[in-house]
C-alpha positions, 0 to 999 in steps of 0.5 A, a space after each residue: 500500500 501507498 506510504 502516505 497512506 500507512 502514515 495517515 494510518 497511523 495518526 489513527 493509532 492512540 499509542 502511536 500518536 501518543 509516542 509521537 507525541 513524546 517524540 515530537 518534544 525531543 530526543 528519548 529512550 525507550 525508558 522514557 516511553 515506558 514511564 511515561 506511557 505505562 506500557 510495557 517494553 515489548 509493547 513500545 517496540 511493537 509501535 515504535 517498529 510501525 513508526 520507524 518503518 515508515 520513517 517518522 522516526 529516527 533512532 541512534 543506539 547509546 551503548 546499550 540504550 536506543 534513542 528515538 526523535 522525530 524524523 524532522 524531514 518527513 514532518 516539515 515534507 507534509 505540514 499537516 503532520 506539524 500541525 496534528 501534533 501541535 494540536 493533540 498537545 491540549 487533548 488528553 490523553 496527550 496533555 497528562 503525558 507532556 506533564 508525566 514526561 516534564 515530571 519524568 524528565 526532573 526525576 533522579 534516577 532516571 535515563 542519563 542523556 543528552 537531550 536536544 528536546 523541545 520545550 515540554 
């Protein structure tokens, strides 16, 4: 099936929209996703397998950890994309995960990295 096509699929997914809700606020580890999300590892990978198949993600290993930011070429190619995640910023669930991410984020004890992040 057409590509651009599965990418419109997938805005229809609410897990997959809500990892690219988390993604599109910066670069994060499979962790941060699990915490956040209160889903299991396997479960993310699933999603994030969908997401990086059709490019809207991009993914950098760290020693034993994945890195996971939004393919910002593919999203500035289709502005629509842009605007979707702007707006699903102020529904919930997505509005409760960029207050758990931004809690998350100034937690000790969590995933140690270099975060070129948007503000949350």
């Amino acid at each position: 099936m057409n590509k651009f096509v599965e990418m419109i699929k997938l805005f229809s997914d609410e897990t997959r929209l809500r990892i690219l809700n988390i993604l599109f606020q910066g670069e994060h580890c499979n962790c941060d996703l699990e915490e956040v999300l209160g889903l299991s590892q396997p479960n993310i990978s699933k999603h994030l397998k969908k997401i990086m198949l059709l490019d809207l993600a991009t993914s950098r290993k760290s020693s034993y950890w994945t890195y996971y930011k939004i393919n910002e070429e593919v999203f500035n190619k289709h502005p629509f994309m842009i605007e979707i995640m702007k707006e699903i910023q102020e529904l919930e669930p997505f509005k409760s995960d960029l207050i758990k991410l931004r809690e998350y984020k100034n937690s000790p004890g969590r995933c140690q990295i270099n975060l070129n992040s948007r503000e949350v």
